[in-house]
C-alpha positions in Angstrom: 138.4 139.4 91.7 135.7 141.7 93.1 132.7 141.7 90.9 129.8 143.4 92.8 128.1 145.7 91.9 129.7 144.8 87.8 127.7 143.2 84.8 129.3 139.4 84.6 128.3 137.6 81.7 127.3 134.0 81.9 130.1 131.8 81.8 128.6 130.2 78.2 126.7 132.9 76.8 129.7 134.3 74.3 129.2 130.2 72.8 125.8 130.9 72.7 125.4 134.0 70.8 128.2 133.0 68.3 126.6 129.7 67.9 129.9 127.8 68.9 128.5 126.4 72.2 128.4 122.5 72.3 125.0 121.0 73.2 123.9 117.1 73.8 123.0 116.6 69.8 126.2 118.0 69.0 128.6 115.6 69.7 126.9 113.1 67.8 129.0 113.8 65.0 132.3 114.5 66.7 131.6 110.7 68.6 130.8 108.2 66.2 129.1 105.2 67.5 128.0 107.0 70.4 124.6 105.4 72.4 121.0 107.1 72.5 119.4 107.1 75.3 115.4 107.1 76.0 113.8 107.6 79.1 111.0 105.1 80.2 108.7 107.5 82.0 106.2 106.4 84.5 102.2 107.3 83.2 101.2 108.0 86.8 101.7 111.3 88.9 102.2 109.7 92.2 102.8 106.2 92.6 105.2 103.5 93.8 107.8 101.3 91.5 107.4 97.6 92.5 109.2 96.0 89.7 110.9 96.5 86.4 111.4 93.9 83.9 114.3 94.9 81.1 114.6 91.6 79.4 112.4 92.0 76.1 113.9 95.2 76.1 117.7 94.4 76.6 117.3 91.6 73.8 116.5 94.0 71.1 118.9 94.8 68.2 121.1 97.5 69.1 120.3 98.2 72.5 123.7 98.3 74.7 122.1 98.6 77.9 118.8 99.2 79.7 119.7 101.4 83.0 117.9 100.6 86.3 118.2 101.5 90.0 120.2 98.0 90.4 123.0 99.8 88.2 123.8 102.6 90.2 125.2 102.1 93.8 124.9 104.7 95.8 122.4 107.7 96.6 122.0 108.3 92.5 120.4 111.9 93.3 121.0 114.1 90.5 119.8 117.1 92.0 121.9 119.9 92.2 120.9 122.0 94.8 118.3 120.3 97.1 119.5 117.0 96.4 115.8 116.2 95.6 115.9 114.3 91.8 116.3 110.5 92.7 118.1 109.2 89.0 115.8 106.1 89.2 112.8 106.8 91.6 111.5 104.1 93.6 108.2 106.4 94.4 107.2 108.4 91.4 106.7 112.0 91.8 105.2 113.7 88.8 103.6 112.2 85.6 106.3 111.0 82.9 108.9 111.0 85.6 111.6 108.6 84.1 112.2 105.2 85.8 114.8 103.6 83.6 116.8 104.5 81.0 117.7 102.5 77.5 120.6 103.1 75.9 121.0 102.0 72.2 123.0 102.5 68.9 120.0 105.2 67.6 117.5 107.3 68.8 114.8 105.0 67.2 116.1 101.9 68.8 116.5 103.5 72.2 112.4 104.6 71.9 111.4 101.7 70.7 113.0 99.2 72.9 112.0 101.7 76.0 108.5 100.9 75.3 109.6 97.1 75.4 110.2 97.8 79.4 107.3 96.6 81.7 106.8 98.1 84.8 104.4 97.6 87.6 103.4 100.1 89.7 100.6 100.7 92.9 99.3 104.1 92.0 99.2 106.9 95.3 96.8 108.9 95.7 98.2 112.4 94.0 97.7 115.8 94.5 96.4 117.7 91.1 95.6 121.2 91.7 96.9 124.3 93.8 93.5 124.2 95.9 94.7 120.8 97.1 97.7 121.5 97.5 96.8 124.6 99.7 94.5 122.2 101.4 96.7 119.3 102.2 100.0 122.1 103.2 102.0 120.2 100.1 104.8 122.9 98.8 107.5 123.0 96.5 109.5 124.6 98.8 109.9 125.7 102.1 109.8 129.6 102.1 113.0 131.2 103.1 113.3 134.7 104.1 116.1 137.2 104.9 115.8 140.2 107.4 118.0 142.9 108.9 119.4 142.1 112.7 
């Protein structure tokens, strides 16, 4: 199938303007007893993980499981192009970045239990504004550029 130079419509966006398309709070009623999860997120912009401690957490009411680094082998990178989202970061990148994940039978027990998760951390020095940035050569990217041969 050629398509260039031909409008293509987004492979979701007839479920989307019908309002049939499935998102994440949908399936809650087409999955009964189906976990909540809640992020624990880290209150620093830069810094290092050094330990997590689930227990008070993991002994609450309803909460199935509290997710860690130690649960997933592997690389854990959920990032889909630049492979540059660690799942559970062991060096924190930007402020609220989520280090742990609790997973219970609501929302509220999930939230509640995820601020029952202690962390320590050694805060990095972190780079807040673009003039910084500029200063200290810390991109997003790397520039990429295309030209004729």
């Amino acid at each position: 199938m050629n398509c260039v130079g031909k409008p293509m419509p987004h492979e979701s966006a007839a479920g989307h303007v019908s309002g049939t398309a499935l998102f994440t709070d949908d399936l809650l009623g087409r999955f009964p007893g189906i976990l909540h999860a809640w992020p624990v997120m880290a209150p620093h912009a830069h810094a290092e993980v050094i330990a997590i401690d689930i227990s008070a957490a993991a002994r609450e009411p309803g909460v199935a499981a509290v997710l860690t680094a130690a649960d997933v082998p592997g690389e854990a990178n959920i990032g889909v192009s630049r492979r540059d989202e660690p799942l559970f970061p062991s060096e924190i990148s930007y402020y609220h970045q989520p280090v742990a994940w609790v997973l219970g039978e609501t929302t509220e027990i999930a939230r509640e239990a995820a601020g029952k998760v202690r962390v320590e951390y050694r805060e990095l020095p972190a780079i807040l504004t673009i003039p910084d940035a500029i200063a200290a050569q810390s991109f997003f990217i790397r520039t990429r550029a295309m030209q004729a041969r």
